[in-house]
N, C-alpha and C positions, 0 to 999 in steps of 0.2 A: 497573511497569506489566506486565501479563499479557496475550498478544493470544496467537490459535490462527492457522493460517497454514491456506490451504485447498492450497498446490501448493511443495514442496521442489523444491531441484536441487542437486547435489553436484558438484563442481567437477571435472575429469579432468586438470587440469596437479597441476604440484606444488604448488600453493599450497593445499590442500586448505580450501577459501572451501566454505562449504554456505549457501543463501540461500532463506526461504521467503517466499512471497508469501501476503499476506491483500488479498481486499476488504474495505475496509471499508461502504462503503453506496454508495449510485447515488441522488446528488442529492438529498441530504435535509438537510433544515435542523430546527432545531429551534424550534416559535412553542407556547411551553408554555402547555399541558403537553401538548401532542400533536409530535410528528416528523411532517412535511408533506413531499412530492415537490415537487422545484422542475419547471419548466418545461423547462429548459434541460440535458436529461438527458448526466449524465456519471457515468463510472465514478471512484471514489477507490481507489490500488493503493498497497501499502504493502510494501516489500524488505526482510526484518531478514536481514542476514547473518553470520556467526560474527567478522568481523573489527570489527563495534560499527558497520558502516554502516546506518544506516535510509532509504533512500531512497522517497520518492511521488510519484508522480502523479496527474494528473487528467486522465480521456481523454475526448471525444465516444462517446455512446453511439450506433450506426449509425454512424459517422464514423471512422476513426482519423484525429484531430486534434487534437494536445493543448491541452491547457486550461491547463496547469503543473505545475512539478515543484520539488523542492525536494531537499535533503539533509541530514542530522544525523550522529552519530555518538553513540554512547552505551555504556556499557560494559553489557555484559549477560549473564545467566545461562541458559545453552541447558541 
């Protein structure tokens, strides 16, 4: 998988962790062959970090109020 990150952060202890964040889209569903806005607007945020963690969320758009989160882990090539 290939994804572009729109905001890096570089870690300042010693564990030298660097983690970019991508949105991916704001409440869009797919009803093909067109991508449609839901209603119920939220942002989707995606963490890839150097140590294989990928962590998302989903936030209230207007709101900070999460919607869900989750975690993976996956080996990957920076």
């Amino acid at each position: 998988m290939n994804t572009s990150c729109n905001v890096f952060q570089i870690a300042s202890s010693g564990d030298r962790l660097v983690v970019g964040q991508a949105v991916w889209h704001v409440s869009q569903q797919v009803a093909s062959p067109h991508i449609e806005f839901q209603g119920n607007d939220y942002w989707w945020l995606t963490n890839w970090a150097t140590d294989g963690t990928l962590a998302m969320s989903r936030w209230n758009v207007g709101e900070h109020v999460s919607r869900g989160d989750s975690q993976e882990n996956y080996d990957m090539a920076w």
